[in-house]
N, C-alpha and C positions, 0 to 999 in steps of 0.2 A: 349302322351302315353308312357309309362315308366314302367314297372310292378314290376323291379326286387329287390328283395329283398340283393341280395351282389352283386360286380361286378368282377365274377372270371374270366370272361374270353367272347371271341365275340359269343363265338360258340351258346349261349343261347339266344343272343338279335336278334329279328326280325326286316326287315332294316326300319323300322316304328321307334321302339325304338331309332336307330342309330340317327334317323334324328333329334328326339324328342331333343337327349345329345347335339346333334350339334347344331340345332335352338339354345337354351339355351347356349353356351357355347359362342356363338357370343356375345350374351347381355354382357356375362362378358368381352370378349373382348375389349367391349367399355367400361363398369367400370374399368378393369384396366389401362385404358390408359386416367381417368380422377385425379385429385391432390388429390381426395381423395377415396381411394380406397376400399371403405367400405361395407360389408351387413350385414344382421342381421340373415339371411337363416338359419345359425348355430347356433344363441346364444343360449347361455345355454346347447350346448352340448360338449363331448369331446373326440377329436380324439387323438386316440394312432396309434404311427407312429412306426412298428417295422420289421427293418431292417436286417436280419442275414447275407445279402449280403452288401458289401457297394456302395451306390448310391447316391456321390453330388450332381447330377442333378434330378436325381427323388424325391428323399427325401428335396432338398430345394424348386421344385416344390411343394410337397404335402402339406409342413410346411406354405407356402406361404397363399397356395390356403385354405386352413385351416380357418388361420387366418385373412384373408382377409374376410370371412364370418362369425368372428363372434366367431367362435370353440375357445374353449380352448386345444391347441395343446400341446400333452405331444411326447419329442422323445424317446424311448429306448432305451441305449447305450447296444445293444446285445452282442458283446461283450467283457464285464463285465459283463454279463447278469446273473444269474442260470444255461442258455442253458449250456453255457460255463462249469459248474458245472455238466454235467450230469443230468439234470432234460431234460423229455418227452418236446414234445410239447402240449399233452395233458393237461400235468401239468402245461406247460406256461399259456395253453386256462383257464384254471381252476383259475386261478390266477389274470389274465386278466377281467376274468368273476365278482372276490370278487371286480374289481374297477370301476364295470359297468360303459362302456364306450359306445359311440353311433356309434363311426366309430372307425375299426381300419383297419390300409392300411399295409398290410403285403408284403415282399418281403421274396422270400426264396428260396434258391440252389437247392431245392429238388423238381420237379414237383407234384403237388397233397397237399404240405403240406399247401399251402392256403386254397385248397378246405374242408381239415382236421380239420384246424381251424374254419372254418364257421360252420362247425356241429357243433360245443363245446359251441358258444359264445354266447349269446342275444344280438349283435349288428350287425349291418352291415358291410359289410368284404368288400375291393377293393384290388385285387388281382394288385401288385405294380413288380412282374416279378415273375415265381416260375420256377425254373430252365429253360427246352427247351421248354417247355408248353406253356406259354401264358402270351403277356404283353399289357391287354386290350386298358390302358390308353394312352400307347403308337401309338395304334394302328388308335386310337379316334384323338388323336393330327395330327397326319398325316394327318389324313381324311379331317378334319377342315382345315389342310393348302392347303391342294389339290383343296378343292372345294373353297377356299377364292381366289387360285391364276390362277385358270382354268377356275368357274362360273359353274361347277359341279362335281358334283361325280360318274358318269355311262359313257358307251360306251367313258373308257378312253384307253389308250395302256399302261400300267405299267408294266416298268422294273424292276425288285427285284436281284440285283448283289451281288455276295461275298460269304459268308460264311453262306449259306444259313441251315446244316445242324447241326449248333447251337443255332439257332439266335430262338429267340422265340419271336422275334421284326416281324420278316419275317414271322412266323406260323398266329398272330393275324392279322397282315395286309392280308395276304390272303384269312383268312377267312373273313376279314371285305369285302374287297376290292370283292371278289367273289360273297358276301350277295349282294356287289350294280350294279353287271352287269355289269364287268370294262373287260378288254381282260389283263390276266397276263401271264408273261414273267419271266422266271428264269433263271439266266445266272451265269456261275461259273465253277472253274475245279470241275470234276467227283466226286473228294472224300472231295468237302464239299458239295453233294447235298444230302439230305436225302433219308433215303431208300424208297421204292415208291414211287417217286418222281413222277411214271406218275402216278398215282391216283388221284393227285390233282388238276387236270382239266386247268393245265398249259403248255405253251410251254416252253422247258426246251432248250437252249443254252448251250455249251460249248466255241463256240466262241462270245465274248463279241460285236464285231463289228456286224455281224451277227445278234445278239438279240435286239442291240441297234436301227437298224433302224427305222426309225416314230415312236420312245417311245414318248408319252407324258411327262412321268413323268419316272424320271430314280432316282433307292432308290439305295443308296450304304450302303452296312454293314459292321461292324466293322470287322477284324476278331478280332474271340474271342479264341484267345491263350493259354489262363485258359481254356478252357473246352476243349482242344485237349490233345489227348496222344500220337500223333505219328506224321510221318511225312505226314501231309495233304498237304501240299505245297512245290515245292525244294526250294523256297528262298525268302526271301521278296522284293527282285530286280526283280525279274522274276514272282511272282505275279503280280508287281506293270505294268509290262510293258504287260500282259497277261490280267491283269482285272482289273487293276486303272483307274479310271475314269480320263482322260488328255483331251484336247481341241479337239485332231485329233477324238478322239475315240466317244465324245458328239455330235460333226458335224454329226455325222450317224442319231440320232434323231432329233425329229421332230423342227424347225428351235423356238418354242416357251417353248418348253421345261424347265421342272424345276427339279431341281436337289435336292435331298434329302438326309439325313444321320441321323439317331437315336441319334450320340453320346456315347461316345467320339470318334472324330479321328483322325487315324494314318494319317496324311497328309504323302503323298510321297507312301503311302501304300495301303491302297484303294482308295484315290481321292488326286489331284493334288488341291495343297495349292492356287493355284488362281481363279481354278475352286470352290471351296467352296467358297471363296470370292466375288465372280461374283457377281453385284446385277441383270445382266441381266438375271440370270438363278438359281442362287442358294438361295434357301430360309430356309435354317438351321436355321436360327437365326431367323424367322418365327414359326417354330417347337417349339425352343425355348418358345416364348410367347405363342403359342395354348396351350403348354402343364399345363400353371398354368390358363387358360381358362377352358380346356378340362375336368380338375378336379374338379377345384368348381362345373362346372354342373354336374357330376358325382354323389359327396358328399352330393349337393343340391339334387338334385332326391331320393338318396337313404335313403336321411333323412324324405323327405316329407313321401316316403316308410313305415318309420321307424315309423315315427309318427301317419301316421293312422294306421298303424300294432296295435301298446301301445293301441291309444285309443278306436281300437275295443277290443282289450280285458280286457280293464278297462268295458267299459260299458256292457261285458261278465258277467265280475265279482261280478257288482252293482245289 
């Protein structure tokens, strides 16, 4: 069961849905780890990939998972775009629209401007980060590495550390993570934790040892230095020794523990460079491969979507 029409974000999908992308994104995890890595799910459609932030890792994700199903993958070099030229993004949608396309996977600085675009388009939209708002697919990949490297997804303890009051890596996991009955934990100094922070039906930490104790799953995030203006931290030596994830500070959680990170990172700054390397607790590079997993089931679902969408209203029309 799958109903949705774009994927802007967790907050719409009920945790039926959740499971639906996840069952599904497994499969592909075994096609992509056979010599030839092929489906046909896409053929003959074409995704437009546009980026007005920039993201190696998402964007050669998306381009991957794309084309491993089939799609004809167009990127847009934004910019050199129009945007750049002062044209709307209305006018992009518009634009967009005269080169009917079936999927396009939008990333954007601006909370809301994905959701913007979905109004405009006749295709399907995947909401690929849109400023503090929501980065669904990101959210999905996690999911899928938690329940691959745990044997599920509910009644878990999750830590979520860092810079919690930019991260919109953090917002979609806790909505997802919340949808499946998990115990969350927020841990971080005061002035990067979002305003109503207790609302969210989380334990909030300021001490990181504190927060850490019996985590299952401990998520560290970037800080995101681009979207501060002021002094949120005194120093990155004194973050690092405050709320870096190091050996002494992971012994506080639970002895089977796994260790997380979005990407990209500050080694030395949020997480200690041998700690991400661990294979006995760190699964990043895990993340990694879910996440061109996570998408083809995404793109798949919302094309099947897409397609009975056309042919009810072809046989409206007839």
């Amino acid at each position: 069961m799958f109903r949705a029409r774009h994927l802007l974000g967790i907050e719409p999908l009920a945790p039926a849905e959740i499971t639906t992308l996840l069952d599904l994104a497994e499969t592909y995890v075994d096609l992509n780890r056979r010599t030839v890595k092929r489906s046909d799910a896409l053929a003959g459609m074409t995704q437009i990939n546009l980026f007005f932030e920039n993201s190696t890792r998402t964007q050669s994700s998306f381009e991957l998972a794309g084309k491993r199903l089939g799609a004809d993958v167009m990127n847009m070099a934004v910019a050199q775009s129009s945007v750049k030229k002062g044209e709307t993004l209305i006018d992009t949608a518009l634009t967009l629209n005269a080169m009917h396309p079936d999927l396009l996977v939008v990333r954007h600085n601006q909370s809301g401007a994905v959701k913007l675009l979905a109004e405009k388009v006749n295709c399907a939209v995947l909401n690929a980060g849109d400023g503090r708002h929501e980065h669904p697919t990101q959210a999905l990949l996690d999911a899928l590495t938690i329940r691959r490297a745990k044997g599920r997804l509910h009644r878990l303890t999750v830590a979520i550390c860092g810079d919690i009051a930019h991260s919109r890596v953090a917002r979609s996991n806790l909505i997802l993570l919340g949808k499946m009955e998990n115990r969350l934990r927020l841990i971080g100094p005061a002035t990067l934790m979002p305003a109503g922070v207790g609302d969210l039906g989380c334990e909030v930490y300021e001490d990181m040892r504190e927060g850490l104790k019996g985590a299952d799953v401990v998520m560290m995030l970037r800080l995101q230095k681009e979207r501060m203006d002021g002094g949120f931290i005194p120093s990155e030596r004194e973050y690092y020794h405050r709320w870096g994830l190091d050996a002494e500070k992971l012994a506080l959680a639970a002895p089977d523990a796994i260790v997380m990170h979005p990407g990209p990172m500050n080694r030395g700054v949020e997480i200690d460079g041998t700690i991400a390397d661990d294979i006995n607790h760190s699964v990043i590079r895990d993340q990694v491969e879910m996440g061109v997993a996570v998408r083809m089931a995404a793109m798949d679902l919302l094309a099947r979507n897409l397609r009975a969408e056309r042919g009810a209203q072809f046989v409206a029309e007839v």
